[in-house]
N, C-alpha and C positions, 0 to 999 in steps of 0.2 A: 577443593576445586577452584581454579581462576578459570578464569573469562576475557578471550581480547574479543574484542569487539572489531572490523575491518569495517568501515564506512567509508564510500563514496561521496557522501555531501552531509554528513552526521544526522541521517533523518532518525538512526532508534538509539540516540543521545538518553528515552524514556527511560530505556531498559535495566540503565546504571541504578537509580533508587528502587527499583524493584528487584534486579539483584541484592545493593549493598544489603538487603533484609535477612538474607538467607545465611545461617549459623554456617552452612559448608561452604561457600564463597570466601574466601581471601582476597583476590583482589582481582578488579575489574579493569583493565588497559582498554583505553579508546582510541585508535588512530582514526581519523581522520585524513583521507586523498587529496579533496581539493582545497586547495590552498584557502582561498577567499573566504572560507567558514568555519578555520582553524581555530576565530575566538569561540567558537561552540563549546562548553563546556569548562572554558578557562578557570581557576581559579575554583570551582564548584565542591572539590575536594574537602573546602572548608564549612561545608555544612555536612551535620549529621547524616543526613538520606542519602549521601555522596563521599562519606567516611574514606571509602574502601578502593574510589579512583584511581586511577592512573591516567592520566594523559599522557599519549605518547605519540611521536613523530617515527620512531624508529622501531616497527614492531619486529624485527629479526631480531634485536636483543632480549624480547621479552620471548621470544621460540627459542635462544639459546640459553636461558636461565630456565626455564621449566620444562620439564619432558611433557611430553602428549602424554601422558595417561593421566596428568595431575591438570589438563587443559582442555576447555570447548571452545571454538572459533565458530564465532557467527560471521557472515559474512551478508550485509542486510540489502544489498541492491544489485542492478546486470553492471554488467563489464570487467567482475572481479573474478572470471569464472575461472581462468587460466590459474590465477594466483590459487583458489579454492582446488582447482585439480594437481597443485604439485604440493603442496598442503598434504592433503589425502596421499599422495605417493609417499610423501614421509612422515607418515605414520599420523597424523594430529585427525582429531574426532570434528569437522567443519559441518555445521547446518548454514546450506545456501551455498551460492557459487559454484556451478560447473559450465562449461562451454555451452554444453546440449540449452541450462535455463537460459542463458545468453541469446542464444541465436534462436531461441523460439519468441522472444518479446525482441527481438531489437531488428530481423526480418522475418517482416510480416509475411511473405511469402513462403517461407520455409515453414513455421506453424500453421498456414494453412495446408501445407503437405502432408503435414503430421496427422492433423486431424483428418486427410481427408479419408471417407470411408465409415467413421467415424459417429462426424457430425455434417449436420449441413453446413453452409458457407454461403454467404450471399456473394452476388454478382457484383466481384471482386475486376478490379483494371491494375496494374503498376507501372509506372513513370520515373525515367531520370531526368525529367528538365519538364518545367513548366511550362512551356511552349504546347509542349506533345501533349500534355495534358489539359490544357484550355481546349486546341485541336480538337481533340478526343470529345471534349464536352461540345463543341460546336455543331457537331454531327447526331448529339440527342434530341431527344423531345424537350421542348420548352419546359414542361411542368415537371419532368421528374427530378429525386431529390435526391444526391450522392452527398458523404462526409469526404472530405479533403484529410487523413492520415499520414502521417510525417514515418518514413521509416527510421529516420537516427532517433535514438535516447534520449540525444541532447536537446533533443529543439523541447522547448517548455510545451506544457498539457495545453494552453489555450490557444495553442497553433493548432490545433485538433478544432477540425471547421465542418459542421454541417450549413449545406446550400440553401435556400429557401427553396428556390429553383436553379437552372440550369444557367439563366443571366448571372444572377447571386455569384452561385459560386466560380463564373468565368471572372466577375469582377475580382473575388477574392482573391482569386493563384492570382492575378494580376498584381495585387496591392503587395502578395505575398514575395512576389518573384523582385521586386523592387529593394524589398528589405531584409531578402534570406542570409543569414552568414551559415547556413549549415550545408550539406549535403543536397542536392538534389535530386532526393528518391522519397519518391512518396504513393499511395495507392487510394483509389478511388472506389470507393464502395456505395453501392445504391443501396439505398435503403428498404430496410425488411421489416414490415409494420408488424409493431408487437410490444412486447411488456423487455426491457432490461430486467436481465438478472443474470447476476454474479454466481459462482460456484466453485468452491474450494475444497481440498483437502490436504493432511498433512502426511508424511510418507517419511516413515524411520528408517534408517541402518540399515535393514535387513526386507526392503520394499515392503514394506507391512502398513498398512492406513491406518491409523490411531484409530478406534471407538468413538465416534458421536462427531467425529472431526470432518466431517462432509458440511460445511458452513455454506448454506446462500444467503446471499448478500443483496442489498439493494443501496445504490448508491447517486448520489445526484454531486456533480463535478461544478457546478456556476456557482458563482463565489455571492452571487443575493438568492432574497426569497424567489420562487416562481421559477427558477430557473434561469435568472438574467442575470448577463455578464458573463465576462472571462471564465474559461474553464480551470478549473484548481485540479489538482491529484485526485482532491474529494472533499466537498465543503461538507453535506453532512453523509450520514449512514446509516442503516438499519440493517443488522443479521441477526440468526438463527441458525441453532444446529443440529442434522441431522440424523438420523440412525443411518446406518450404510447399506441401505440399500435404492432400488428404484435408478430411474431410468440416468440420472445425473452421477452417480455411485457407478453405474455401468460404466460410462464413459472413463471413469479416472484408473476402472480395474484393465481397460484397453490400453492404456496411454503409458501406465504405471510399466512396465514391461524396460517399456524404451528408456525408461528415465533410472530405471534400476544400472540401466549397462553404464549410465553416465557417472554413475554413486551420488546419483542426488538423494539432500535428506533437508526434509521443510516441508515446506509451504507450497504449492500450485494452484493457481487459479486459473480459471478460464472466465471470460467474460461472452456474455452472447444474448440474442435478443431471443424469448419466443416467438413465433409467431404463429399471429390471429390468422393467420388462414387453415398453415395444415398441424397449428400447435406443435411443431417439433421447435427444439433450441438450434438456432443459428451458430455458429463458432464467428466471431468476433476479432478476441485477442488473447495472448496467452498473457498470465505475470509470471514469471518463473523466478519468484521472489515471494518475500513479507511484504504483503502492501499495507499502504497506506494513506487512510487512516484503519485499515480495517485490524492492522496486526493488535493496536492496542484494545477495540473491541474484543478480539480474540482474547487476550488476557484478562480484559474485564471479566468474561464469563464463565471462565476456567477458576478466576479468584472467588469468585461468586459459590462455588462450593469446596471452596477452603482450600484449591491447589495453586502452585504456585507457576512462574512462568521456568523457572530454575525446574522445576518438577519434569516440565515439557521440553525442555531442551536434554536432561538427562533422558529421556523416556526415547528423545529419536536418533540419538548419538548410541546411546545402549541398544537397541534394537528390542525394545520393551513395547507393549499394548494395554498400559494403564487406563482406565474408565477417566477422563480428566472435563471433558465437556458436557456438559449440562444439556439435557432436550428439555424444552417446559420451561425457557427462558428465551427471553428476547432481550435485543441489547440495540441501543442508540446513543447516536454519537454527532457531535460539533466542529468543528475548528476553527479557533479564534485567534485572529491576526491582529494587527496594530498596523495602521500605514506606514508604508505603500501596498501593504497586502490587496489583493495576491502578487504583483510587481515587485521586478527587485531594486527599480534605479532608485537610490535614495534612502537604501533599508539604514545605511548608516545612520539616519539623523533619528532611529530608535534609540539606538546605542544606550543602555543604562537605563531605561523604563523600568522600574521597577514593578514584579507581579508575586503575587500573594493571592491565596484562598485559605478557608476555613481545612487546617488540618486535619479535623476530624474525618472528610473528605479525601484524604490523601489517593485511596484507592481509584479516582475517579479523574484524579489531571495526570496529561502527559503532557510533559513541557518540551520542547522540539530548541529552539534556537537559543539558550541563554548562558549564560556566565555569572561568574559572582563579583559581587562588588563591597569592599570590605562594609561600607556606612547603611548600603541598601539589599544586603542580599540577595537575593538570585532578580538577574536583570535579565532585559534580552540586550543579547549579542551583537545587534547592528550588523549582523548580516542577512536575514532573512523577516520577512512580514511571518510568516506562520509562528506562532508563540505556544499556544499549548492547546491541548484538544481534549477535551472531556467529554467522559462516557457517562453510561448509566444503564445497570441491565435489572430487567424488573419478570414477573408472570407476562405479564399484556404490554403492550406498544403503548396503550396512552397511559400508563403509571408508568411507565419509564422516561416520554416524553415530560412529563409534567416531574417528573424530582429532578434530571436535568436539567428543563426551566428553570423551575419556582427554589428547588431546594440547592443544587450545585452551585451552577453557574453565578445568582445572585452574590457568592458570597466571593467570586474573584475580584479582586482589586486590579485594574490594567489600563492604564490610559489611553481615549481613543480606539478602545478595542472593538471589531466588528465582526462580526459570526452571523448565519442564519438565525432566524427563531422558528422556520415552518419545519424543523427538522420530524421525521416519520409521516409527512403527509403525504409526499408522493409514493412514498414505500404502500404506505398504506392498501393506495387506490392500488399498484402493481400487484400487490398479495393478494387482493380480492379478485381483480380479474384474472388471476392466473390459478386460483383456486377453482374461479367458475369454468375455466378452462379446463380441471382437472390436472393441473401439472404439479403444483403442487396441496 
C-alpha cells in the first residue's frame, strides 16, 4: 500500500515516520499547497524514520503511476474538499476532504444550521464589515461578554477574541478593522458560562463509527501558563475515549446521516461549551478535519495498545470496525516552539536549529516544521515557530502529566524552545466540575 498525503500548510508532516514503520507501506508522497512551507520536509528522506518519502509538488503523477486500489489519500485540513470529492469520483479511497467538511468549519453559519434542533447554540449575531459590528455592540449592556470569531480559515487562531466587556471588545474590532487583509465576515457570540469540551468521532467508508472512538477532548489555545497570550491551534491537551454511547454519541448518530451523503470518511469534531445552568452542550464550532494538536494524541492512544495509525486509516477506507482505541487511558499533550512562536514574522531566522530527543522515546514526538541538514540532521524549516509536540498517555492524568514533564520532554535538545508546563490543570478542574454535573 502507498500513501499521498494532500496538505494544505504541511501540518501532519508527523505521520510520514509513523507510516515509513509499517512492512505494507512502500511509499509515502507529501505534497504540499502553500508554497511558503515547501521546505517542510526537504531533504528528510535521508534519515532512516523517513526512508520511504517522497516529496512531491506534482501529485497527478503519483495518481497516474498507481491505481487506487494499491493507494490511501489523506487529505489533512478544509479547503481541499472539491479536490477530495473528484478524487472519490475516480475511484481512490480518500480520508478527509469533502465540500459538506468545508463549509461546516469555514461558515459558521451553515454549521449552526446543521446542528440546529440538534444541539443548542448560543446567542449567536453575523457581520460583514466592522462598522455593523461595533454598532451592534453599542446598543448592549455594558457588562456583557461576546467572542469576536473570524468566518475565513485564513485569518490565524489568535484573531479569535474574547471581550472583557462590551468597551473591550468595541475597542478591539476597532484595532482589528485597521489591520484586517482578510475577509470581512465574522460572528459574535455571547457567552455561555460553562465547562469547554471537545467531542470527536471517527466515521468509515460505509458511515459506521469506529468502537471506542467517541474522544472528548479538553484543550487550552493561549500559548503561556494560565491561559495568557495569543491564541494557538492548541498549546496544550488532555483526552479520553469513549464507549459509544450517552448523550454526545447521540448527537454524532444525528449528524452522521448527512455526512454519509457527502462520503465523508475521518475525523468530526464538534466543539461546545456545557453549561452550568441547564448542563446541556452548546454547539460552538464544527472541525470537519484531523485536528490539531489532538490527531497525534489520537495516535498516541491507539499505539498504546499496540495498533498502528496505518491500521486506522485501513479500518476507515475498508469500511471495517476493528476495537483500535483504549477506554482506561488518558493521554496528554504539549507543543513546543522556538521563536517567534506562535508568530510567523521572522520564522526564518530558525532556519537549521537543530532538534533531537532521546529515541527510545520515538512514540511520543511529532515534529511539525522541519527538514534535514546533511552536518545537523533533522532541523526546523524556517518556516513555521511550532516544531514538535509531545504526547504521553498513561492510567490517570497526573502519571501522564508527570512522564511528560519529568521523563519525555527533559530529554529534547531545541534552542530557545517554549511550551507550557501547567499542561492537564485546567482539564483537570473541567472533568471535575462536569462530572459533578453529571455529564460526564
Amino acid at each position: 500500500m502507498n500513501y499521498l498525503i494532500i496538505s494544505q500548510i504541511g501540518l501532519s508532516f508527523f505521520l510520514v515516520p509513523k507510516l515509513n514503520k509499517e512492512k505494507d507501506v512502500e511509499k509515502i508522497y507529501f505534497h504540499i499547497v502553500a508554497d511558503d512551507v515547501r521546505a517542510t520536509g526537504k531533504g528528510m528522506e535521508n534519515l532512516e524514520d523517513y526512508s520511504k518519502l517522497v516529496n512531491t509538488l506534482d501529485y497527478h503523477s503519483v495518481l497516474n503511476r498507481i491505481k487506487p486500489d494499491n493507494l490511501i489519500i489523506i487529505i489533512d485540513d478544509v479547503g481541499l474538499g472539491e479536490t477530495g470529492k473528484h478524487l472519490r469520483m475516480e475511484g481512490y479511497k480518500v480520508i478527509g476532504g469533502t465540500p459538506l467538511a468545508d463549509k461546516i468549519e469555514i461558515d459558521r453559519d451553515f454549521g449552526q444550521k446543521m446542528v440546529k434542533g440538534i444541539m443548542e447554540i448560543p446567542e449567536t449575531y453575523s457581520f460583514n464589515s466592522f462598522d455593523s459590528g461595533i454598532n451592534f455592540l453599542k446598543g448592549r449592556k455594558k457588562d456583557e461578554v461576546f467572542y469576536f470569531k473570524p468566518n475565513d480559515a485564513d485569518v490565524p487562531k489568535e484573531y479569535t477574541y474574547k471581550g472583557k466587556d462590551i468597551i473591550d471588545l468595541i475597542e478591539g474590532l476597532k484595532n482589528f478593522k485597521e489591520e484586517w487583509e482578510w475577509k470581512e465576515s465574522f460572528q459574535l457570540q455571547k457567552e455561555v458560562k460553562g465547562q469547554l469540551m471537545d467531542f470527536s468521532a471517527m466515521i468509515n467508508s460505509k458511515g459506521q463509527i469506529l468502537p471506542n472512538s467517541l474522544i472528548y477532548y479538553f484543550e487550552n489555545k493561549p500559548v503561556m501558563n494560565d491561559d495568557i497570550g495569543p491564541q494557538t491551534g492548541g498549546a496544550t491537551a488532555v483526552e479520553y475515549c469513549h464507549k459509544l454511547e450517552g448523550q454526545f454519541y447521540e448527537i454524532f448518530t444525528k449528524l452522521t446521516p448527512k455526512l454519509i451523503k457527502d462520503g465523508y470518511v475521518g475525523q468530526i469534531a464538534i466543539n461546545s461549551i456545557i453549561s452550568e445552568e441547564d448542563k446541556k452542550p452548546y454547539f460552538i464550532e464544527f472541525c470537519g478535519r484531523w485536528g490539531y494538536p489532538s490527531f497525534p494524541l489520537d495516535i498516541t492512544l491507539l499505539e498504546e495498545t499496540g495498533q498502528t495509525v496505518h491500521s486506522l486509516f485501513v479500518a476507515l477506507t475498508e469500511g471495517t470496525l476493528p476495537t483500535l482505541f483504549p477506554t482506561g487511558k488518558i493521554g496528554v499533550t504539549t507543543w513546543v516552539g522556538i521563536p517567534p512562536y506562535p508568530y510567523k514574522d521572522g520564522v526564518e531566522k530558525n532556519e537549521g536549529v537543530p532538534i533531537k530527543w532521546d529515541k527510545k522515546w520515538d512514540l511520543y514526538f511529532y515534529p511539525y516544521y522541519v527538514k534535514y541538514d546533511e552536518n545537523k540532521g533533522m532541523v526546523a524549516a524556517g518556516v513555521a515557530g511550532e516544531i514538535v509536540q509531545v504526547t504521553c498517555v498513561a492510567n490517570n492524568l497526573p502519571s501522564a502529566v508527570d512522564m511528560l514533564y519529568n521523563t519525555y520532554i527533559p530529554t529534547l535538545s531545541l534552542k530557545n524552545m517554549l511550551y507550557r508546563t501547567d499542561a492537564g490543570v485546567d482539564a483537570k478542574k473541567r472533568m471535575i466540575k462536569l462530572k459533578e454535573m453529571k455529564v460526564i
